[in-house]
N, C-alpha and C positions, 0 to 999 in steps of 0.2 A: 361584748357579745350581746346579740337580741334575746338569749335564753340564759336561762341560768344551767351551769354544767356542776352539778356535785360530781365530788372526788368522793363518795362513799363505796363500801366493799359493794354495797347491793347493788346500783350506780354502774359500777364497773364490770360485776358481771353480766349486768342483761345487759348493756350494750354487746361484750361480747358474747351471748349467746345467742343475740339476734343474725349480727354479723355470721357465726357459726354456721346459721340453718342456711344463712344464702348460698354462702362459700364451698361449704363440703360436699356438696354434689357434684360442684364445679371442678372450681381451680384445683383443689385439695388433690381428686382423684385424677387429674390429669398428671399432677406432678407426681403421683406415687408409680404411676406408671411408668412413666418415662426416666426414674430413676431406675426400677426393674429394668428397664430394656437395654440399659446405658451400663449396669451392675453394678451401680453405684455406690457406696456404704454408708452415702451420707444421707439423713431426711430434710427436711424442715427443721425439724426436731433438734437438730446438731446448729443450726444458727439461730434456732429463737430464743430471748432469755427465757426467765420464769416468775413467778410471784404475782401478786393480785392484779396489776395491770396487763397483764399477759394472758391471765387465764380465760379459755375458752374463747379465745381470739380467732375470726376467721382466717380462712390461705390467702396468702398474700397473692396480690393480680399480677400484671408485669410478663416479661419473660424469664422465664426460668432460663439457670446455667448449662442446661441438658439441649436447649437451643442456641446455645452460642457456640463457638470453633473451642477447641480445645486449646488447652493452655500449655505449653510446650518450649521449653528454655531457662533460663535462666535471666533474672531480672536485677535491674540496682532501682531500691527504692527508696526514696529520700521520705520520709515520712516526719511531718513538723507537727509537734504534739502529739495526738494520739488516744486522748482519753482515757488516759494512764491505763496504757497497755493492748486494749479494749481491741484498737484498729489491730492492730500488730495478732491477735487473737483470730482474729478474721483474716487476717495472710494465710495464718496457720491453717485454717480450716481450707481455702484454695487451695493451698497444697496437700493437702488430707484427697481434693478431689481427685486432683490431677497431680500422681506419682513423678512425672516426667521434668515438673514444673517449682523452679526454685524461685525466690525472691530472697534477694541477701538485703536487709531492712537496714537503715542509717537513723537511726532515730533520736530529735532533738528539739530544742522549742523552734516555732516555727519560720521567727521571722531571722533568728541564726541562723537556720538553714538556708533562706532564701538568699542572703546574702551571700553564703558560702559559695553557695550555686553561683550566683553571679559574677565571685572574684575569682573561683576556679576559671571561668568559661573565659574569662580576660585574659588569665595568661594560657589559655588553650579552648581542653574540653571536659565539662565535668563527669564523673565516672557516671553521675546520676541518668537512669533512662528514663522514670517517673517522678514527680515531684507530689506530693498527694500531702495538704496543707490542712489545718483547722481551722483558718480563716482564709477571707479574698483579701485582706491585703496584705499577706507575705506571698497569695496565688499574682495578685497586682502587681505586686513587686519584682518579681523576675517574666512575669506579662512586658511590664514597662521596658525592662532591658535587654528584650527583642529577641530572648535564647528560647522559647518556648514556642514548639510549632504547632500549626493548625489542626486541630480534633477531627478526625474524620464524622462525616456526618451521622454516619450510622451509630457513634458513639453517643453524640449529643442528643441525637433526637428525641430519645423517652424522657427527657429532659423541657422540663415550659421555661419560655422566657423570662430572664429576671433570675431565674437561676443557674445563669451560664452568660460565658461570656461573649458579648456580640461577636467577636471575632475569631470566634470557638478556640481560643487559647487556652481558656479550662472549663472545667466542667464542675458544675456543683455534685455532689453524693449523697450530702446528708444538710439539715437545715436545723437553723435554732433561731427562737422566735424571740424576739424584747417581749418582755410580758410584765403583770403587776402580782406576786404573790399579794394575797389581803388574809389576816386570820379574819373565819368563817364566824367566831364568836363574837366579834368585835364590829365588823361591815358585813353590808352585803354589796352585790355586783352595782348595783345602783348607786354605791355610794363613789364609786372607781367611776375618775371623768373620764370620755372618751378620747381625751387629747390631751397628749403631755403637755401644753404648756399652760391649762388648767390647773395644773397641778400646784402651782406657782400660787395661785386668789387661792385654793381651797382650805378655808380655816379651818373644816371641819377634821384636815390631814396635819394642822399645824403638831410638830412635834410628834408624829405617830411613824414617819415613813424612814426607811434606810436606804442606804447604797454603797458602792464600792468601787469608787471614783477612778483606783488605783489598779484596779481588773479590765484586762482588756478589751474584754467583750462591752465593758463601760466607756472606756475609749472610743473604739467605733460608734459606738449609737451618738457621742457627740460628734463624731465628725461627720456622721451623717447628717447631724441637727445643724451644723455649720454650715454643710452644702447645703443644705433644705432651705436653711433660713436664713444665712447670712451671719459673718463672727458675730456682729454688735447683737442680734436676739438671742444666740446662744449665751452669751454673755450674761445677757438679761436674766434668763433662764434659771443660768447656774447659780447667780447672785440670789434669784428667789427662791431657790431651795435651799441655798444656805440659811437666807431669813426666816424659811418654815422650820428651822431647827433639825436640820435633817441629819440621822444619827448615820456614822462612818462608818466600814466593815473591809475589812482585809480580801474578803471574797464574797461572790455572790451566792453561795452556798451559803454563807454563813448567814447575811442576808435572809433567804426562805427560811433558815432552821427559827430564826430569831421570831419571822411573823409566825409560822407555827406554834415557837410558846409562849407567845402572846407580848413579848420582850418589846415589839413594834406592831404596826396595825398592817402595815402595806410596804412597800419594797421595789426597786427596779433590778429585775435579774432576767438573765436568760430561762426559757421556759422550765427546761428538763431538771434546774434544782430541784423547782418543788414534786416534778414526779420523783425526786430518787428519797426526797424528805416524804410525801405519801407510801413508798413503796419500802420504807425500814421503817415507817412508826404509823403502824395500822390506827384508824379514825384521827389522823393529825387533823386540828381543823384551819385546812390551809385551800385558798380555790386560786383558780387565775382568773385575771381580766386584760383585753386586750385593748389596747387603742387604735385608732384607724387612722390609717393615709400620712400618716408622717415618723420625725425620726424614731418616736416609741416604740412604729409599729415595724421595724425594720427584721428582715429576716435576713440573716448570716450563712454561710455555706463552708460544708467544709468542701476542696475539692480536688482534682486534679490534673495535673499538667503535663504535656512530654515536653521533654528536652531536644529543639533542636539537633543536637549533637549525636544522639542516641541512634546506633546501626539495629536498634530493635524496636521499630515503630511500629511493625503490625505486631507483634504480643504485647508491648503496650499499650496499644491500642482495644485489645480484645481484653489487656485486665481490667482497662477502668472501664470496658464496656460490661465486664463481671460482677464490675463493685454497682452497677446499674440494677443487677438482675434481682431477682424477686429475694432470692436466699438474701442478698449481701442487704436489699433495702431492708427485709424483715426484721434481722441484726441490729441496723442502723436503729431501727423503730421500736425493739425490746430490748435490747441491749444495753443502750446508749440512753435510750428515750429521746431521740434526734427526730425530726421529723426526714420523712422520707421527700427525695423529691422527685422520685416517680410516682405521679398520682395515683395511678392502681396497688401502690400499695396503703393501708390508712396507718397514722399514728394510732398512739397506744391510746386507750380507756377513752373519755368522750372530750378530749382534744378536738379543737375546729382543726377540719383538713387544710392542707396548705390554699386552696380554692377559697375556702371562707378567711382566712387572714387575708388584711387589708394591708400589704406593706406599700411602703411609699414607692415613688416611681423614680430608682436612684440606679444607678449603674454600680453596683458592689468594686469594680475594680480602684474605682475614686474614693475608696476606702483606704486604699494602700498612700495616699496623703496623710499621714499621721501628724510629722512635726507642726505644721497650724492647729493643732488643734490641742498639742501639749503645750508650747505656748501659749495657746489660751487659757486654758485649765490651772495654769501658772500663775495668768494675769491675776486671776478672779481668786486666789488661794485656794484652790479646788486640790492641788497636787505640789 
């Protein structure tokens, strides 16, 4: 990043109180309105988290759910992963909106379910009408096997390129950034090279950094690095962070708790550990750094998909245009701490917007190529 972003309580509230003044004149009173007019019982208030990144947050932009059709039937929804629970939390609340409107949830890890979907659809048709994923390549994967039908435009569109799929097969919801926790005691942002494969010469990192080879979200970012760069550099890669001593982690939470207590200096994980490690252990001293234009800097999607098969394409159509709306991103954003990928709404505390991250120029669905890149991770004793 060209600034530095403290994660302090003080930090996080004047950004949100700035945010605030803009906001609530606006958007805030727009939406209270038109929940009255609509007699709605739910606010804002019912899908936003709470705690120090959250506080004094301004209204989220977008469209509200009070501007979309109503939600009316009954839905099958294959739900892969889930954010233990989290999503499944936010069905509930759609159906809090709309009395009339069921979603019976299947919920499982993700890339099981996409197969399921897949062998179902072989020997017929799968019961599923939505397929709604925590990564693109279990979204890829039943993209690839041609059961998943085209996204009406009007679903995608509050949606930028790069977070959706060119062939409107699905649609991203929610985002999660590669990022570098560093404890704040030990480095500062200056000392976080701007490119992963920096990382590799950096003696001053020798022995200080971790990862978790064996977590998915680890998995992708190499095979991104594989597309990007070709196996033999990834290779290279992996081998030079084995040689910088690079300490192992079962998950990448564990990973940020660890640079937080000082256990390591730096780390590769997904963004939102270190906000849920800032947001249970007040002044953690933990920041992020980003790197730019390559695999580091890749953003992941959770998203979703209709099934061909499905006699309910316009209500599935109008839910994942739901899971778009301002309630369902503000969720995604204080909830989860996912970044949003409708721009009008912002992530949480002083996060760069999706706008200022630099992800590389990759098509997410050539994510759903996994086994190259587990045999490679094989090669090099990585896994």
């Amino acid at each position: 990043m060209s600034k530095r972003r403290g994660w302090t309580r003080r930090r996080l509230l004047a950004s949100g109180a700035v945010g605030a003044a803009a906001g609530l004149s606006g958007c805030l009173s727009q939406f209270t309105q038109q929940q009255d007019e609509n007699g709605s019982d739910l606010t804002i208030s019912d899908f936003r988290g709470s705690g120090p990144l959250v506080e004094s947050r301004s209204a989220p932009g977008g469209t509200s759910m009070d501007d979309l059709p109503d939600l009316e039937g009954t839905l099958n929804l294959y739900l892969g992963g889930g954010e233990g629970g989290l999503y499944e939390n936010l069905v509930r609340l759609v159906e809090r909106k709309y009395p009339n409107f069921t979603a019976k949830v299947r919920m499982a890890p993700s890339t099981q379910l996409a197969n399921e979907i897949i062998e179902v659809e072989k020997g017929g048709e799968s019961p599923a009408d939505v397929f709604w994923s925590i990564d693109s390549t279990s979204l890829g994967l039943v993209a690839d096997a041609g059961i998943a039908t085209k996204l009406p435009k009007r679903v995608v569109k509050p949606v930028p390129k790069g977070f959706k799929d060119g062939d409107r097969s699905w649609v991203g919801v929610a985002g999660r950034a590669r990022s570098i926790p560093y404890n704040t005691d030990e480095l500062s942002e200056s000392d976080i090279p701007n490119k992963v494969g920096k990382f590799t010469q950096n003696a001053g990192l020798k022995g200080a950094m971790g990862w978790a080879p064996t977590y998915g979200a680890f998995k992708s970012f190499v095979t991104a690095m594989r597309l990007l760069e070709g196996p033999e550099a990834t290779k290279q890669w992996l081998r030079g962070m084995q040689n910088q001593n690079i300490s192992r982690y079962p998950d990448e939470f564990q990973v940020s708790n660890a640079v937080a207590d000082g256990e390591i200096q730096a780390g590769f994980a997904n963004h939102y550990y270190a906000l849920r490690v800032i947001s249970s252990r007040e002044n953690a001293p933990i920041d992020l750094a980003f790197t730019k234009n390559d695999a580091g800097a890749l953003v992941n999607v959770s998203g979703c998909e209709i099934l061909k098969s499905t006699d309910q394409k316009e209500l599935a159509a109008d839910f994942v245009r739901h899971l778009l709306s301002s309630e369902a991103q503000e969720f995604f954003a204080t909830q989860t701490f996912a970044y949003p990928t409708v721009p009008e709404v912002s992530p949480v505390g002083p996060l760069p917007t999706v706008d200022e991250l630099k992800p590389p120029q990759l098509d997410l669905s050539k994510l759903s190529n996994l086994e190259p890149t587990l045999k490679l991770m094989r090669e090099v004793g990585v896994l």
